[in-house]
C-alpha positions as CSV (number, residue, x, y, z in Angstrom):
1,X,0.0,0.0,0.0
2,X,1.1,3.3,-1.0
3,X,2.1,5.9,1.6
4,X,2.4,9.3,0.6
5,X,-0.6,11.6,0.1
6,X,-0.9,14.7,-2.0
7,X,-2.8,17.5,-0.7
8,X,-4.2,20.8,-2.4
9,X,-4.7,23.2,-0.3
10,X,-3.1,21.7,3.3
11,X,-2.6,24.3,5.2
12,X,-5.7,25.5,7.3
13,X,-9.3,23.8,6.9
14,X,-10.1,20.8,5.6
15,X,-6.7,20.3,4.4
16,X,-4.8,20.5,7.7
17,X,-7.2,18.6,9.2
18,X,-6.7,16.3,7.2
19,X,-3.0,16.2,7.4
20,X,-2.6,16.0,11.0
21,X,-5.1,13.1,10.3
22,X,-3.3,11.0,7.9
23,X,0.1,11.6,9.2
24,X,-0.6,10.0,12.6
25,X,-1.5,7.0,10.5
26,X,1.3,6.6,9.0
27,X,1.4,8.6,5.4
28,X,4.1,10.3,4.2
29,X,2.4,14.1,3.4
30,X,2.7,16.2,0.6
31,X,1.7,19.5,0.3
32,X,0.8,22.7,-1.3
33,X,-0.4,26.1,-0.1
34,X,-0.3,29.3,-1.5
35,X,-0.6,31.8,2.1
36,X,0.7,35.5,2.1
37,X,0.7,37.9,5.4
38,X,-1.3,36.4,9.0
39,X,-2.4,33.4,6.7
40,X,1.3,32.5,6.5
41,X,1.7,32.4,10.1
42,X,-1.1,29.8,10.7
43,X,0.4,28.0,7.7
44,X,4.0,27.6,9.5
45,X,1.7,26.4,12.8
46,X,0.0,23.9,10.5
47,X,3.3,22.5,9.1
48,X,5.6,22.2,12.3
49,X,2.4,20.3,14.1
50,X,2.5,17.6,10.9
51,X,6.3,17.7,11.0
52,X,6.0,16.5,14.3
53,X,3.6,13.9,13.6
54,X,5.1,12.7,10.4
55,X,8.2,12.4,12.3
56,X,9.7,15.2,9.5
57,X,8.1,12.5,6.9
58,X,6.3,15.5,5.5
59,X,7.3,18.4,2.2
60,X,5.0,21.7,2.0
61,X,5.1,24.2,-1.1
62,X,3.8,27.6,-0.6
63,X,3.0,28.0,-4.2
64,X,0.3,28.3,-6.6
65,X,-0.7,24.8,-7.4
66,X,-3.3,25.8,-9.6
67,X,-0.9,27.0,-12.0
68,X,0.4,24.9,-15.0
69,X,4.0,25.5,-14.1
70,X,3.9,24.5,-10.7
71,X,2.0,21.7,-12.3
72,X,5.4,20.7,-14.7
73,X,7.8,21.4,-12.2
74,X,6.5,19.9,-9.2
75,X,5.5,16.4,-10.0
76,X,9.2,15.4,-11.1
77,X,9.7,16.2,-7.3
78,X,6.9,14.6,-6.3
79,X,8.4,11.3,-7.6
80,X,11.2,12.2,-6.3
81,X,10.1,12.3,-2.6
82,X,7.9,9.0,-3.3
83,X,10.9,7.3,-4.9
84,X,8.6,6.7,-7.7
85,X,5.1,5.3,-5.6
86,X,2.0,6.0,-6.5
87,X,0.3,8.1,-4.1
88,X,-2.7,6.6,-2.1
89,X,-4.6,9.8,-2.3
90,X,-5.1,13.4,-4.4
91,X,-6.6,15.3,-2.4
92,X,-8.4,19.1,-3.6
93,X,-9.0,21.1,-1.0
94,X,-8.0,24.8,-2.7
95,X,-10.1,27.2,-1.6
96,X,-9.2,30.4,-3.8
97,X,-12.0,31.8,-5.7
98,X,-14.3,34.9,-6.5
99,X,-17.0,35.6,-4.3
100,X,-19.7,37.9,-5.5
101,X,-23.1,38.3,-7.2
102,X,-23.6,37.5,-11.4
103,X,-25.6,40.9,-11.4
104,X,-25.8,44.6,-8.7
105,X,-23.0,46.6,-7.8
106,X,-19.5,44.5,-8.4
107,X,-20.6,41.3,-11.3
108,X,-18.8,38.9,-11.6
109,X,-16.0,39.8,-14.3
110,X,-15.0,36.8,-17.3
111,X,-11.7,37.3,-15.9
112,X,-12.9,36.5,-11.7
113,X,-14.9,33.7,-13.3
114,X,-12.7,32.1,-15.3
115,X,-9.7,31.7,-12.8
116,X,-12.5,30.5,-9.7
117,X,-13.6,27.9,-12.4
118,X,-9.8,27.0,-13.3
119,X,-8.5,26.9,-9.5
120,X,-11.1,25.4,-7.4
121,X,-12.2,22.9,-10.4
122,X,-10.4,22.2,-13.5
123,X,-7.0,22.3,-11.7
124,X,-7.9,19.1,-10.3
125,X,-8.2,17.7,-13.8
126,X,-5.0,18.8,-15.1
127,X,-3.2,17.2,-11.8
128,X,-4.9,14.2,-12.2
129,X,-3.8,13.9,-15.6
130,X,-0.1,14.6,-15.0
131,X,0.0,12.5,-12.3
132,X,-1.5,9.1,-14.2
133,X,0.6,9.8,-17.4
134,X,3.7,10.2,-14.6
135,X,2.8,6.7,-13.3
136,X,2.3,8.2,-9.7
137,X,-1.4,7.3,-9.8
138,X,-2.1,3.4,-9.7
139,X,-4.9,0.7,-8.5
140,X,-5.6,1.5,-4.9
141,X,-5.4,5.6,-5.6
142,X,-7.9,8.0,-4.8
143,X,-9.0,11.1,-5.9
144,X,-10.7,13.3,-3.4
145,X,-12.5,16.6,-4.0
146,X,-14.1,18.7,-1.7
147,X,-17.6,20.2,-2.3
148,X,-20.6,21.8,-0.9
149,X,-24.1,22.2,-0.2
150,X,-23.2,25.7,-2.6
151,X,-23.2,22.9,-5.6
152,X,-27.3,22.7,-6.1
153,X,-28.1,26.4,-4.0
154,X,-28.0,29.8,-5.0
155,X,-26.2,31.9,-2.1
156,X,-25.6,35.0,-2.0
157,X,-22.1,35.8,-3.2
158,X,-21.5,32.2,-4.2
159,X,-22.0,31.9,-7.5
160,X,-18.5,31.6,-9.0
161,X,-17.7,29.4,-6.6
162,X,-21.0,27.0,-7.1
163,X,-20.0,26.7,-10.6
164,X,-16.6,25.5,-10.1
165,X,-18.3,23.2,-7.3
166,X,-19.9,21.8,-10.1
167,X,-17.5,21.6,-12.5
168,X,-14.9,19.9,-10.2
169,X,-17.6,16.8,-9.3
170,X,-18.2,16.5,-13.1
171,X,-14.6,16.0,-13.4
172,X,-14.4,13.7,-10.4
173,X,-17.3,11.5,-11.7
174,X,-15.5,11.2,-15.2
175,X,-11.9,10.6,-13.7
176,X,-13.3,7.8,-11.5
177,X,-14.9,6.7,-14.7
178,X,-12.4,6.5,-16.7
179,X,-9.8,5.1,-14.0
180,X,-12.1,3.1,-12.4
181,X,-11.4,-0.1,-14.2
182,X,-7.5,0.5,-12.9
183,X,-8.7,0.3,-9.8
184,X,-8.4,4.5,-9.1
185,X,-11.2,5.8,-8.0
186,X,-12.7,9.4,-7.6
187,X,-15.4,10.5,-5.5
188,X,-16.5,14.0,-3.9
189,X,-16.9,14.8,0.1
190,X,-19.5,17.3,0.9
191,X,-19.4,19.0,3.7
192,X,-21.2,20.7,6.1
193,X,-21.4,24.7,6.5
194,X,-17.8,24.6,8.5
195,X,-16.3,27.6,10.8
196,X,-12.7,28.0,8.6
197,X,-11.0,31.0,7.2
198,X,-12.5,29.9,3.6
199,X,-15.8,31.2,5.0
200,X,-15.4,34.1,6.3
201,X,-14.6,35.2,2.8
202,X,-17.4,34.1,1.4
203,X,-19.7,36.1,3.6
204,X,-19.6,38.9,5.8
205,X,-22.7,37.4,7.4
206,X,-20.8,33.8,8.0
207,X,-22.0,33.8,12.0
208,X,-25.5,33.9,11.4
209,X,-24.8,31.2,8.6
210,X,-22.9,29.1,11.4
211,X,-25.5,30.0,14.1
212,X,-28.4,28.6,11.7
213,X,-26.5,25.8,10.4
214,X,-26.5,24.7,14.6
215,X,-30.3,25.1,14.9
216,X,-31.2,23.0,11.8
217,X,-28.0,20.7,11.5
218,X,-29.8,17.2,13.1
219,X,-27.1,17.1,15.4
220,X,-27.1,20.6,16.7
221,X,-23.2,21.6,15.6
222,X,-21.5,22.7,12.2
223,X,-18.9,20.6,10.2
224,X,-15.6,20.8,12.0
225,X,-12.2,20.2,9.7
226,X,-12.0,16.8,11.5
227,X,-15.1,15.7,10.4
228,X,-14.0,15.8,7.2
229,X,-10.7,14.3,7.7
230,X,-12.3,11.1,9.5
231,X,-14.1,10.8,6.2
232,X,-10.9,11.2,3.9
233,X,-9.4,8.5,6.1
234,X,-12.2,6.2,5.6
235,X,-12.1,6.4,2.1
236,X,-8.2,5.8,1.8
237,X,-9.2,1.8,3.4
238,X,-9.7,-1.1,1.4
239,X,-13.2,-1.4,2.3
240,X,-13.6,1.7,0.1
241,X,-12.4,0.1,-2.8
242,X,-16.2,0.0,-4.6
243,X,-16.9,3.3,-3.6
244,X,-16.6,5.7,-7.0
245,X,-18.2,8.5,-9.5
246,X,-20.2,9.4,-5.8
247,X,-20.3,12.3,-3.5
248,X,-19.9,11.1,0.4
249,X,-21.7,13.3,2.6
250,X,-20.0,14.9,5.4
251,X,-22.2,17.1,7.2
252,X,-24.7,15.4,9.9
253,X,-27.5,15.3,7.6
254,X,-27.7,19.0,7.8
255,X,-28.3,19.0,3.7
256,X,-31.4,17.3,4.3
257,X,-32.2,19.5,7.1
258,X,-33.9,22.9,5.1
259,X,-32.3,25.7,4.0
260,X,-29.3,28.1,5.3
């Protein structure tokens, strides 16, 4: 069994989460994050606490792995680290987008839309392609993307980002059917409306959001990072192996609960 990870987007959220997760099981972690300023600093918190776990078994980039350079120059060093094994897991957890309206004061620009789209969807494609065709994906790999309730709801501010949602599990379903008979699978993890950084730039009005989300969440709490993580975990066993083209839901039925 393979035991290095990849991780998009690994510093704060989901991504660290899951880190801290998978290193004390045993995986060898690989990371990128692209943080500037008081992000950094929670970023260099983030890595030392999975350096210690990891036992230093651990490499973090603070770069834009979105961008097709990164993309050409990384995964030689990628196979590097691996010694040339496939990685048990590609994870996409970047959350970098455009958040505003279609329409009123500030629209969404082709430009804003366009790069939301490219980073926090089709970035996973182009990963997942170089990866295969660099024989570091293999039977027993999965392909992870995060997603949201923001994938089939219109929110206010959200829209860029609900389209990329969408694009990236129409990617995932095609990778894992494409792959699939290889024994790679891709599937989507939905989570719950959770208390990280990446919300608070979605909405000024993210408390109230967090404070609903409690009252009709069936289990009275939001999504927390290690939620999530638990689930990535899960996924990454054997038992999983027949789980593919889905989305896993993370969030305590709070989808099925009404509306934000």
């Amino acid at each position: 069994m393979s035991k290095w990870v990849l991780l998009l987007g690994g510093s704060t959220g989901h991504g660290a989460a899951t880190a801290k997760k998978l290193a004390s099981e045993g995986y060898g972690v690989i990371a990128f994050h692209f943080d500037r300023g008081e992000a950094k600093k929670v970023a260099i918190e983030t890595i030392e606490e999975v350096k210690h776990i990891s036992k230093n078994r651990c490499h973090y980039f603070n770069i834009n792995a979105a961008s097709e350079k990164t993309i050409d120059e990384y995964i030689p060093k990628i196979k590097e680290i691996t010694s040339g094994e496939s990685l048990k897991l590609l994870l996409h957890s970047i959350a970098f987008g455009t958040t505003t309206n279609f329409f009123g004061d500030k629209p969404v620009t082709q430009r804003q839309m366009d790069m939301t789209v490219h980073v926090m969807g089709n970035s996973l494609l182009y990963w997942t392609q170089n990866l295969y065709s660099g024989g570091l994906l293999s039977k027993g790999s999965r392909i992870i993307g995060l997603t949201s309730e923001g994938n089939y709801l219109a929110l206010e501010g959200y829209g860029p980002v609900s389209v990329a949602k969408v694009a990236m599990e129409a990617i995932i379903r095609q990778i894992g059917w494409e792959l699939g008979s290889e024994g790679i699978t891709a599937n989507s993890v939905q989570a719950g409306v959770t208390p990280t950084r990446a919300l608070t730039k979605i909405t000024e009005n993210w408390e109230h959001w967090v404070e609903n989300t409690k009252k009709r969440n069936p289990m009275n709490r939001t999504t927390e990072p290690e939620d999530v993580a638990n689930v990535i975990s899960l996924l990454l066993l054997p038992e999983a192996d027949f789980i593919n083209c889905s989305i896993v839901y993370c969030d305590g039925g709070e989808s099925r609960s009404g509306t934000i």
